[in-house]
C-alpha positions in Angstrom: -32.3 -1.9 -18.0 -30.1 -0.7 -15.6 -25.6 -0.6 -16.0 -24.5 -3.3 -13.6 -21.6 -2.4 -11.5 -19.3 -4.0 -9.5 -17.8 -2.7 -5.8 -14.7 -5.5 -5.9 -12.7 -6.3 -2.8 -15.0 -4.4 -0.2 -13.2 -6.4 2.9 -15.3 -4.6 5.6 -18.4 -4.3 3.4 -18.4 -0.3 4.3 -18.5 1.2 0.9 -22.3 1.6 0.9 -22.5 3.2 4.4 -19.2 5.5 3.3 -20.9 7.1 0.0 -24.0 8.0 -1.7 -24.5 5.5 -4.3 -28.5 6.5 -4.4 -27.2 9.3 -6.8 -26.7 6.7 -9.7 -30.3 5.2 -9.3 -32.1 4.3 -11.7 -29.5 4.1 -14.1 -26.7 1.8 -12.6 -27.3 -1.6 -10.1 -24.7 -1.6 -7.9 -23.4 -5.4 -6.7 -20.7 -5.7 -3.9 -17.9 -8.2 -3.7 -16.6 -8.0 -0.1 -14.1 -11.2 -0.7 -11.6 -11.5 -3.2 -12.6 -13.3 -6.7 -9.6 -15.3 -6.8 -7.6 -15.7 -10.1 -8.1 -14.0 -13.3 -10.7 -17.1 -14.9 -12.4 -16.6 -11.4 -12.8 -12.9 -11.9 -13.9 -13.3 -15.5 -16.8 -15.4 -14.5 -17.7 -13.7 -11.1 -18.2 -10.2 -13.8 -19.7 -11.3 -16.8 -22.3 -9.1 -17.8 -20.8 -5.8 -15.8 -20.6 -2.7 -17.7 -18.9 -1.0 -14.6 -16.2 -2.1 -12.1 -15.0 -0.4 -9.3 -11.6 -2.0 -8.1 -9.9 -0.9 -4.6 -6.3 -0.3 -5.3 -4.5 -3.2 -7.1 -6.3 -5.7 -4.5 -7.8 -7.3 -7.7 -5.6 -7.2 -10.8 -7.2 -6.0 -14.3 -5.0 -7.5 -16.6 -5.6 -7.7 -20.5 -6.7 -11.8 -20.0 -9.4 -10.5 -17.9 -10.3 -7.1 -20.0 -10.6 -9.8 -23.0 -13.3 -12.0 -21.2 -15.2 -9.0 -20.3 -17.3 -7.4 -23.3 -19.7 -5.5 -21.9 -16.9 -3.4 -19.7 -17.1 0.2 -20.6 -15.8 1.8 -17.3 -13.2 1.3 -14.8 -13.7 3.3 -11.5 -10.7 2.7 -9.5 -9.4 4.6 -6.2 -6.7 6.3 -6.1 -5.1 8.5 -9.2 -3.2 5.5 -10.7 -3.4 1.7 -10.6 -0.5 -0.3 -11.4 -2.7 -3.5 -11.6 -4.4 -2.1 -14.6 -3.4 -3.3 -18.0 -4.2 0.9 -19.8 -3.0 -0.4 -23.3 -5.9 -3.2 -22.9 -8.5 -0.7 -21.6 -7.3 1.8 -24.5 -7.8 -0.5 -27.3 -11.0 -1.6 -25.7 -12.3 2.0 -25.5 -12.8 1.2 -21.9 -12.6 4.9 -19.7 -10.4 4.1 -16.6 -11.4 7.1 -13.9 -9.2 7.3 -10.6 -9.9 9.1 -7.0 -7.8 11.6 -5.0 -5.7 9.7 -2.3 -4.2 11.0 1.1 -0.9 10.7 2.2 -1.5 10.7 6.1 -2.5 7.4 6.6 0.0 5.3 5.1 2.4 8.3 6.7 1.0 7.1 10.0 1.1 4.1 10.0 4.8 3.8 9.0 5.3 5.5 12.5 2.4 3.1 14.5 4.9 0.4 12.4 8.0 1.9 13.9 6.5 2.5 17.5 5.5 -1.4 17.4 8.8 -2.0 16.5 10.6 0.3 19.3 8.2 -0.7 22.3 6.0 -3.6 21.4 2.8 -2.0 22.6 0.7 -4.7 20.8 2.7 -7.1 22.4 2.4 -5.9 25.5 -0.8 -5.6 25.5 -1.6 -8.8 24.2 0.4 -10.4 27.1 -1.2 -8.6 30.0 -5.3 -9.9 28.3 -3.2 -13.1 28.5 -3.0 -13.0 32.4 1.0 -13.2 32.1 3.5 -11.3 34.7 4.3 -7.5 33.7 6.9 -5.9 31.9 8.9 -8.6 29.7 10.1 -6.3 26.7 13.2 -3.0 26.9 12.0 -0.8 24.6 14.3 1.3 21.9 14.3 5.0 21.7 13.6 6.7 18.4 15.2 10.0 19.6 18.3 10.5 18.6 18.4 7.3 16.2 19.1 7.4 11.9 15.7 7.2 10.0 16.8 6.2 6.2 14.2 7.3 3.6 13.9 5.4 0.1 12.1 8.0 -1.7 11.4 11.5 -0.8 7.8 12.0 -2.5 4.6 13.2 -1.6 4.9 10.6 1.5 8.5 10.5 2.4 9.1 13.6 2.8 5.8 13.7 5.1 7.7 11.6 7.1 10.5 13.1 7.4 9.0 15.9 9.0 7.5 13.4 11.5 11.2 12.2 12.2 12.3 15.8 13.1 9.3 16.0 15.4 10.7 12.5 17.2 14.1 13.9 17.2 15.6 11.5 15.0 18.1 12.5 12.1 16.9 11.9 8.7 19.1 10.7 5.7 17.7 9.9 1.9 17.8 8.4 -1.4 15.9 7.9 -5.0 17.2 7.1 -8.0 15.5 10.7 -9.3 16.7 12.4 -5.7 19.5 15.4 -5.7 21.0 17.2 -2.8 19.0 19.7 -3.6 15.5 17.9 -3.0 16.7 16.1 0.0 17.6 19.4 1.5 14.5 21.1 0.7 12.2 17.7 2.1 14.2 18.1 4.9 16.8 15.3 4.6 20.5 14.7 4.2 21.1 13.3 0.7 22.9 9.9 1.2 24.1 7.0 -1.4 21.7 4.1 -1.5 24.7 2.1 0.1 25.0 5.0 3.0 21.8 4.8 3.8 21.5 1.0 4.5 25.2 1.0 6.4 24.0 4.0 8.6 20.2 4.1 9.2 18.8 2.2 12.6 15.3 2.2 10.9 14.8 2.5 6.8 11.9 2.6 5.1 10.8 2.2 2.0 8.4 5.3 -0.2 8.7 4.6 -4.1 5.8 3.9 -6.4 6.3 0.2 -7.7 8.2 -0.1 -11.1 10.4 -1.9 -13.3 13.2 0.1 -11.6 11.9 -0.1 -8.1 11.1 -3.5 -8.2 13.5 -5.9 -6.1 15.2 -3.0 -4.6 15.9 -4.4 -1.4 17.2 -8.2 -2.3 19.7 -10.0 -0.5 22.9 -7.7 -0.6 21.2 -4.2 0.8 20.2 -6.1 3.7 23.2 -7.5 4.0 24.9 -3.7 4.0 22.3 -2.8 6.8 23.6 -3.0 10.2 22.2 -6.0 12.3 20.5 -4.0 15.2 18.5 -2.3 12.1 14.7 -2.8 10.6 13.2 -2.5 7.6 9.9 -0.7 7.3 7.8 -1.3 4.1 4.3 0.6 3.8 5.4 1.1 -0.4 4.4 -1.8 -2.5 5.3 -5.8 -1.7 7.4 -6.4 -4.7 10.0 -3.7 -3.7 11.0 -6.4 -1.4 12.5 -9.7 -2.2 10.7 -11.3 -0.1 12.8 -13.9 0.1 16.0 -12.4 1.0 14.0 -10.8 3.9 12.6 -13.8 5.2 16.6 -15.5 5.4 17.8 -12.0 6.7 15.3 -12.4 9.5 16.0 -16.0 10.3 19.7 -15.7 10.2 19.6 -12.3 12.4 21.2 -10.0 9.3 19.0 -7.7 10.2 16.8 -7.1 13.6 13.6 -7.1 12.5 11.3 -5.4 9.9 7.4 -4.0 9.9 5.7 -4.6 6.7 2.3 -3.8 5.3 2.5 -4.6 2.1 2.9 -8.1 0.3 3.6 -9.9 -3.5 0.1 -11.7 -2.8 -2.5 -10.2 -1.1 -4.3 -11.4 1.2 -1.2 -12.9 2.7 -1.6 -16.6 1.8 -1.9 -18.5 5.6 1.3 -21.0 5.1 3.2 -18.1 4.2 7.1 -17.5 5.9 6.6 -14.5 6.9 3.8 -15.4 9.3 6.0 -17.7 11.4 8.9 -14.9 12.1 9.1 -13.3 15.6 11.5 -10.5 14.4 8.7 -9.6 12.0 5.3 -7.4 12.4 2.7 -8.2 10.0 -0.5 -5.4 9.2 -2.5 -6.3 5.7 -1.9 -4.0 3.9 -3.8 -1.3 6.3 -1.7 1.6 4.9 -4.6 3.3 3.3 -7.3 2.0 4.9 -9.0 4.6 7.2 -12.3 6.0 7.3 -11.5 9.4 6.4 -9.4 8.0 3.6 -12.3 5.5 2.8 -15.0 7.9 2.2 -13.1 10.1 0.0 -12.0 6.9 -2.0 -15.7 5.8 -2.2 -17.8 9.2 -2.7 -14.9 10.3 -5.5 -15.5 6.8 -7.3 -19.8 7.4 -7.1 -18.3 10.9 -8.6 -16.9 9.1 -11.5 -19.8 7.2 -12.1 -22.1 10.0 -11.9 -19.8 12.1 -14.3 -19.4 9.3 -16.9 -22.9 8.5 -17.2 -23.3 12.2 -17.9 -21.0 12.0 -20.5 -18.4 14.3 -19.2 -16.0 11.8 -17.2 -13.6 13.4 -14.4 -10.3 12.5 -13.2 -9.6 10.2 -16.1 -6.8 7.9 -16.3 -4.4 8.4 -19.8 
């Protein structure tokens, strides 16, 4: 009898067109989920009797009330090469293998910039009002030459885009808690306080994995240190944001405006603030999904599979 395993949160149902699957015939039955599962009792019951899931990012957490309902789990195939929505202690003690992907930097990279460009001249607006029928130009666009990017966190991705700043002729400033001088310089950034960088950038966003330290980062007084003709960009994780203090920012004008990606509870719930503000653009949560990015997610997760049920698992999680 074949392993069951489960594709969760596969919004554009592409994960079977975007990898060879046919590779873990006859051994594995692979079921898709293209909707999310809901809550944690919902999940449960949705995977009983899977010996394999294959989660996309944190879009469905794995915590240890849902790796306790779930006996017959023996492998987690997740993309990317960490998932903060996985409880490891719980899959540890459970014996459960937990297997990640590669991940590529350039699209969340690019879509900061498509996030800033939206910002700066409202193409999507734009457009949106001339397929309307309406009268033409209605919007003054800001320059991005010559303006302050700040950079929270100079990683893999920040300093990615810092490169892409230089190339817009903007001047780049930075900060981390881990950052020096010396690691600005060499990602090709001035090395700023966290309090400079919010009283002097035009546009700051936001690069840092999500932790106990990174969480909250940007509450109610760093926005209130950010000049009011700046925005916030955040492509990093929701909860780096108080969400919040971003949402009264916005409404009383602190700041001008902010592009965000990335939310505390995805998908975006409908009757949620942010959906109402016109000083806010709204993507969900598109930072890594490309097709490119997509088929090395999904052929390095049938990889995983393929390697486990071999008995030599790749790319494991510790």
């Amino acid at each position: 009898m074949p392993l069951r395993c489960a594709v969760l949160d596969d919004y554009q149902n592409v994960s079977q067109r975007l990898a060879d699957w046919s590779v873990l015939k006859p051994e594995v039955e692979v079921t898709v989920f293209n909707e999310s599962l809901g809550d944690t009792d919902a999940v449960a019951k949705a995977l009983q009797g899977f010996a394999i899931i294959c989660p996309m990012r944190e879009r469905t957490p794995i915590p240890r009330a849902l790796i306790e309902q779930l006996p017959d789990l023996k492998l987690i195939a997740t993309t990317g090469p960490r998932n903060a929505a996985i409880d490891m202690q719980a899959a540890k003690e459970r014996g459960i293998t937990v297997c990640g992907t590669d991940s590529a930097a350039s699209p969340t990279v690019e879509l900061t910039f498509a996030l800033m460009l939206e910002i700066a001249r409202k193409v999507g607006h734009e457009n949106a009002r001339m397929k309307a029928g309406e009268a033409w130009q209605s919007t003054v666009g800001k320059d991005l030459h010559g303006k302050t990017l700040g950079i929270v966190g100079l990683g893999k991705l920040g300093a990615r885009v810092a490169k892409i700043a230089d190339a817009f002729g903007m001047k780049t400033i930075a900060w981390s808690q881990n950052l020096t001088p010396e690691k600005a310089q060499a990602g090709g950034a001035e090395y700023v306080s966290k309090e400079d960088l919010l009283k002097r950038a035009d546009f700051v966003t936001l690069h840092v994995v999500l932790s106990d330290r990174t969480r909250g980062l940007i509450g109610e007084r760093e926005l209130r240190l950010m000049k009011p003709t700046a925005y916030l960009i955040n492509t990093s994780r929701g909860p780096v944001v108080d969400e919040a203090a971003l949402a009264a920012a916005l409404k009383a004008g602190t700041i001008a405006g902010a592009g965000v990606d990335v939310f505390g509870v995805e998908p975006l719930p409908r009757d949620h603030p942010f959906r109402t503000l016109p000083t806010m653009t709204l993507t969900p949560h598109l930072g890594y999904v490309t097709e490119d990015n997509y088929r090395a997610f999904y052929g390095e997760t049938v990889e995983c599979i393929r390697a486990w049920l071999d008995g030599k698992p790749i790319r494991v999680i510790a």
